[in-house]
BABAMI-416507 format. One record per atom (N, C-alpha, C): x, y, z; residue in one letter. Coordinates in pm, whole numbers, plus 32768, in hexadecimal, padded with zeros to 4 digits. Example, Ala and Ser with C-alpha at 12.3 -4.5 7.8 and 13.67 -1.06 7.14 Angstrom:
<sites>
85277DC7830CA;84CE7E3E830CA;85287EB6830CA;85057F1F82C4S;85577F9682CAS;850A80038313S;
</sites>
This chain:
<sites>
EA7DF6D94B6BX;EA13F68B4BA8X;E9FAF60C4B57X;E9E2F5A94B9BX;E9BEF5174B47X;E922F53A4B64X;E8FAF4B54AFDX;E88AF4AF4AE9X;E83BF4324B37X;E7CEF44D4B37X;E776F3EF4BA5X;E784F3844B7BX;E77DF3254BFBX;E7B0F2A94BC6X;E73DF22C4BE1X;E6FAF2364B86X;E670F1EE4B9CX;E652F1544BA6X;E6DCF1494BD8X;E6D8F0AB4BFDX;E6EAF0A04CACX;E73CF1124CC8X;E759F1224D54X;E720F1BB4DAFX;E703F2204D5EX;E6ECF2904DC2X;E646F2814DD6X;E650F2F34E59X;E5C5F2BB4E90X;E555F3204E4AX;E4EAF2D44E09X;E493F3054DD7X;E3F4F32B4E37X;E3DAF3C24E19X;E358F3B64E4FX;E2F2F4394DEEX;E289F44A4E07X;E238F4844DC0X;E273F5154D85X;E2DEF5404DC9X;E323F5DE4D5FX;E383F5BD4D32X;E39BF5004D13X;E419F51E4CBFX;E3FBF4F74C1FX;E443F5684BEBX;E43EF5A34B5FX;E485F5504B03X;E43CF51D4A9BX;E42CF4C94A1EX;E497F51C49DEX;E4F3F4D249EAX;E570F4F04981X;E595F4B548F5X;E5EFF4F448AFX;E609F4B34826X;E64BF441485CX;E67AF41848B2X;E6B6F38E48D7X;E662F3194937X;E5CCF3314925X;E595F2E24952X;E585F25D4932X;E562F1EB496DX;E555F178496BX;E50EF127498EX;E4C2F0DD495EX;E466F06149BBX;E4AEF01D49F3X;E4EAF02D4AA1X;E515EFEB4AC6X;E49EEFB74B34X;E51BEF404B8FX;E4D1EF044C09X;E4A5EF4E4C69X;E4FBEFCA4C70X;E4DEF0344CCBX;E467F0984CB0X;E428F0964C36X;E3D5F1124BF4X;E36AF0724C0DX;E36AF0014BE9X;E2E6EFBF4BE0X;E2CAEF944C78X;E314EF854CE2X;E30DEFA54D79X;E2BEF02F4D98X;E300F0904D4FX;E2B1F10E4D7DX;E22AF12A4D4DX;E22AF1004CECX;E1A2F0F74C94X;E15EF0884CE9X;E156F00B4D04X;E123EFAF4D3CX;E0CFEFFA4DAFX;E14AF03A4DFDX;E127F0764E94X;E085F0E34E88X;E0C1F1344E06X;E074F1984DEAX;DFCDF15B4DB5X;DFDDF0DE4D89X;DF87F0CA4D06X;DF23F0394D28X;DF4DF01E4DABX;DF27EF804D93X;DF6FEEF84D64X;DF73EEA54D7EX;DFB1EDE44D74X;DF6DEE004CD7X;DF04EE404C99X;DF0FEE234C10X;DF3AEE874BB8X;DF92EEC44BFCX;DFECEEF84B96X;E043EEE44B0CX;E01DEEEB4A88X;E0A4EEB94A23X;E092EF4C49D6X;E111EF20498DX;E125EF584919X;E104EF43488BX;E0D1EFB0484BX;E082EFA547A9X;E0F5EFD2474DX;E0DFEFB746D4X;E14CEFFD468EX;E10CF0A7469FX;E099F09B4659X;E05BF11D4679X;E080F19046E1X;E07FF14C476DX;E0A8F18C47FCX;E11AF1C247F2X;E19DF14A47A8X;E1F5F19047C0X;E203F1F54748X;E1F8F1EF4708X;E1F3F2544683X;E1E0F2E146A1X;E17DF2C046EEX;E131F357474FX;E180F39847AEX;E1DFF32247E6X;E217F34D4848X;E2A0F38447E6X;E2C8F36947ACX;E34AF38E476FX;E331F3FF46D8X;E2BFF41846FEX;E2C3F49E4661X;E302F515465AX;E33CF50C46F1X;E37DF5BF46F7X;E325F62F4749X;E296F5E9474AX;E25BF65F47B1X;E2B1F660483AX;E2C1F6C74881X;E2F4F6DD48FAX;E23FF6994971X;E28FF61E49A6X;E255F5FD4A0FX;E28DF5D74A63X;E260F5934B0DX;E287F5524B71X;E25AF4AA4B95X;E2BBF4624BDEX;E260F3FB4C0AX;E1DCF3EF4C20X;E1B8F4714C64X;E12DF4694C78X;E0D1F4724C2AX;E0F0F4B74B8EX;E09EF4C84B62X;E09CF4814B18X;E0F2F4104AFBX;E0FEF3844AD3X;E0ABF3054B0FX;E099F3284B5CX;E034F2ED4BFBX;DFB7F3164B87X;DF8DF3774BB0X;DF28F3A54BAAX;DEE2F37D4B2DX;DF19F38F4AC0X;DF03F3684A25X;DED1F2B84A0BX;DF33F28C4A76X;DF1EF1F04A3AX;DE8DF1EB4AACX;DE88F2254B2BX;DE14F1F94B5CX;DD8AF2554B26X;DD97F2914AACX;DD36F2B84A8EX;DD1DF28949F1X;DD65F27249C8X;DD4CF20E4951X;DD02F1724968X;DD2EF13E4A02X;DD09F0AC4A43X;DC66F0EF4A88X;DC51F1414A90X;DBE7F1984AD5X;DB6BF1054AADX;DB4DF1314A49X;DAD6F0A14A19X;DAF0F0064A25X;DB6BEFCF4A3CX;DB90EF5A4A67X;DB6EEF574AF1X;DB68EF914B5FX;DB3BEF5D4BE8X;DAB9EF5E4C00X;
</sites>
């Protein structure tokens, strides 16, 4: 089996944060979709996102819009 290819496969809220993840155009599209036009990236965020806990897109969603929780 190859591995997800996070520049081209299609991402949605159960797909699973792999050791080969990436900030790509396709993950800040999906995030955008999920998150709002003011969507970015922190070093922090991604740090979080890449520590090894087992998560999903969604719950990648979810994290950055609850950290932004007091910004709107």
């Amino acid at each position: 089996m190859t591995g997800f290819d996070w520049h081209a496969d299609p991402i949605d809220r159960d797909t699973p944060i792999t050791p080969t993840y990436r900030n790509t155009q396709n993950v800040r599209r999906f995030l955008t979709a999920e998150c709002g036009t003011g969507f970015e990236f922190d070093r922090a965020f991604m740090a979080w996102i890449k520590d090894g806990a087992a998560k999903t897109m969604g719950d990648v969603g979810d994290e950055w819009q609850r950290r932004h929780a007091a910004d709107a």
